[in-house]
C-alpha positions in Angstrom: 0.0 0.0 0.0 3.0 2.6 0.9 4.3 1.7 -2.6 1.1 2.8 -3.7 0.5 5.9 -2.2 4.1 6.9 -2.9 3.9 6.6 -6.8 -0.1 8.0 -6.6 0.6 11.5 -5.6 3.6 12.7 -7.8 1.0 10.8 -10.7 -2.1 13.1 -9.1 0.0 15.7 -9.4 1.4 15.5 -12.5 -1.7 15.1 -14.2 -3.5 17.6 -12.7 -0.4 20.0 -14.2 -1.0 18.8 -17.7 -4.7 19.3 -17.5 -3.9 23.0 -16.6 -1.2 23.4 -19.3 -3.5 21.8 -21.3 -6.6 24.0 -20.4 -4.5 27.1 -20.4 -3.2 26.3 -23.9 -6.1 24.8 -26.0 -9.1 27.3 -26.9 -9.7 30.5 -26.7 -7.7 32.7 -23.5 -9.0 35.3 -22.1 -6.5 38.2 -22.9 -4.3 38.9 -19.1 -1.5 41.9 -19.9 0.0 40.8 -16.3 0.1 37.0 -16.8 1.4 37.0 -19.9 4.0 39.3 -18.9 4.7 37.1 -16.0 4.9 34.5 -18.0 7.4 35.9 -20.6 9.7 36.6 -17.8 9.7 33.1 -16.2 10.4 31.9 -19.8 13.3 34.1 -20.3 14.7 32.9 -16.7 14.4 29.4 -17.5 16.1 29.9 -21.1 19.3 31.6 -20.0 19.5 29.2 -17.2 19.5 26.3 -19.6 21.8 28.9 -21.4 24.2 29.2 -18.9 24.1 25.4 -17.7 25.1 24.6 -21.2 28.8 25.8 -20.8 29.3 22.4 -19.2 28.3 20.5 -22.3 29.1 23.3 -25.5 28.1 20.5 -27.7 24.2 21.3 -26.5 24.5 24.5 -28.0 23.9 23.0 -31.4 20.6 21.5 -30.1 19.8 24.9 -28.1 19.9 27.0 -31.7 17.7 23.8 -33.3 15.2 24.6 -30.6 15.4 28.1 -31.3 14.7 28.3 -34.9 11.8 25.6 -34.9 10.6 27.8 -32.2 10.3 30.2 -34.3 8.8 28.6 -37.2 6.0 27.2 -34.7 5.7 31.5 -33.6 5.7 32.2 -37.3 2.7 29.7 -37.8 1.2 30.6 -34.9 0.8 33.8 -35.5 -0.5 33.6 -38.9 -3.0 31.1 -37.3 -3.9 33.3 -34.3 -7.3 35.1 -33.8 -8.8 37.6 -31.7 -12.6 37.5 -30.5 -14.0 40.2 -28.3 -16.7 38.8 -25.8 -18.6 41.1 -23.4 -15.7 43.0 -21.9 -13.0 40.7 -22.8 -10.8 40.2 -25.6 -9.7 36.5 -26.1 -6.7 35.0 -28.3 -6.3 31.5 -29.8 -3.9 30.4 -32.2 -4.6 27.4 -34.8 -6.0 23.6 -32.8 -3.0 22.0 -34.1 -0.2 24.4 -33.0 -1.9 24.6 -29.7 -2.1 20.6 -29.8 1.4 20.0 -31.2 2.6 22.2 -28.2 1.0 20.4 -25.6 1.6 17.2 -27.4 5.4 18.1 -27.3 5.3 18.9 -23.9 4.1 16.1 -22.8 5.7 13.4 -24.8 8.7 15.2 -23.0 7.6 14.5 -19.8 6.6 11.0 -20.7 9.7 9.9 -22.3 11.9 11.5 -19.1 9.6 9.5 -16.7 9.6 6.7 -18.6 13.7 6.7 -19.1 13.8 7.5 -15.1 11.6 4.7 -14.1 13.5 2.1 -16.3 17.1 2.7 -15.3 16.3 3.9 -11.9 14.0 2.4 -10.5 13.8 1.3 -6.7 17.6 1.7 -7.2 16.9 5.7 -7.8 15.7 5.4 -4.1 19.5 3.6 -2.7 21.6 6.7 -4.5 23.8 8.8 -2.7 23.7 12.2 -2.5 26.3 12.5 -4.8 24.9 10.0 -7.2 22.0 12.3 -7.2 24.1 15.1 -8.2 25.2 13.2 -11.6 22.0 12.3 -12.2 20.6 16.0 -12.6 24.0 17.1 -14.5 23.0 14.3 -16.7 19.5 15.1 -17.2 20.4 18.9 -17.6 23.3 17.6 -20.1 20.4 16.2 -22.4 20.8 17.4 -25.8 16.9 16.4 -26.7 15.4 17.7 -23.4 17.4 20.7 -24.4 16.0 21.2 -27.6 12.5 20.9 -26.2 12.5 23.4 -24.0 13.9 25.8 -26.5 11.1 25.4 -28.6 8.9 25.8 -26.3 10.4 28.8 -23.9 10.8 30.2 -28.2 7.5 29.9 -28.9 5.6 31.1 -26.1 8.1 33.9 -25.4 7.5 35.1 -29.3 3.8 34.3 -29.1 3.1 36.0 -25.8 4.6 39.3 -27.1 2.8 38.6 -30.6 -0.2 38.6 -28.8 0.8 41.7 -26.2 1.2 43.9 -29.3 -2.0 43.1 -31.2 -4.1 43.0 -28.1 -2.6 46.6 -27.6 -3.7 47.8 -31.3 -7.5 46.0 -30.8 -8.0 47.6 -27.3 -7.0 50.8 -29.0 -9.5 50.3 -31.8 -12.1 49.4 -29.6 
């Protein structure tokens, strides 16, 4: 039963995350200057601390430009794709179903295939480490070249998109 219980709540809690991110991506948002601005910022944190961790592996440079510029094709689409609807007192945003869907989907898949790598090499085992084994195990998942490359297409594309939608929201409120 404590086996259980000690696998169910990281699983509660991880899905209950990806039916936010899921909720918060898919559909129609309701336009938030503050949030979104919030939200850039974490973005940027998060990129130039992958950034910086990458001077211990300069070979995941490479992967970190990859990310960028298909980042920016998925921004490029998304844009084109995006629409703006005006209900009651709010403006909402929405970019095409299956740039919101690839997002989530890559997201996810992400998250899926880390787990799914931890859980078969790790295992109970994960649980005997040292501290210090601990330590090699984060370098090593930082160190990821593909993990790497995820992120940077995503922290691209919501960075770009987020001020994408920042601007025009600004130029339909002004309209309005």
């Amino acid at each position: 039963m404590e086996l259980l219980t000690h696998y169910a709540v990281p699983v509660i809690i991880v899905f209950f995350l990806l039916y936010r991110r899921f909720k918060r991506t898919v559909g129609f948002q309701p336009y938030k200057p503050k949030k979104l601005k919030v939200r850039i910022g974490i973005f940027a944190v998060i990129g130039i601390l992958l950034f910086s961790a990458g001077f211990a592996k300069p070979q995941l440079f490479a992967f970190d430009a990859i990310g960028l510029a298909l980042g920016a094709v998925i921004v490029y689409f998304a844009i084109k794709h995006s629409r703006f609807e005006q209900r009651e007192d709010t403006l909402y945003y929405r970019t095409h179903i299956a740039i919101e869907a690839f997002v989530v989907a890559l997201f996810v898949g992400r998250i899926a295939y880390r787990f799914l790598i931890t859980f078969t090499n790790g295992g109970n085992a994960a649980a005997q480490t040292s501290v210090n084994d601990n330590a090699i195990q984060m370098q090593q998942f930082a160190g990821d070249p593909w993990t790497a490359l995820v992120f940077y297409i995503l922290i691209t594309y919501y960075i770009g998109f987020y001020l994408f939608i920042l601007r025009n929201s600004a130029k339909l409120t002004a309209v309005s």
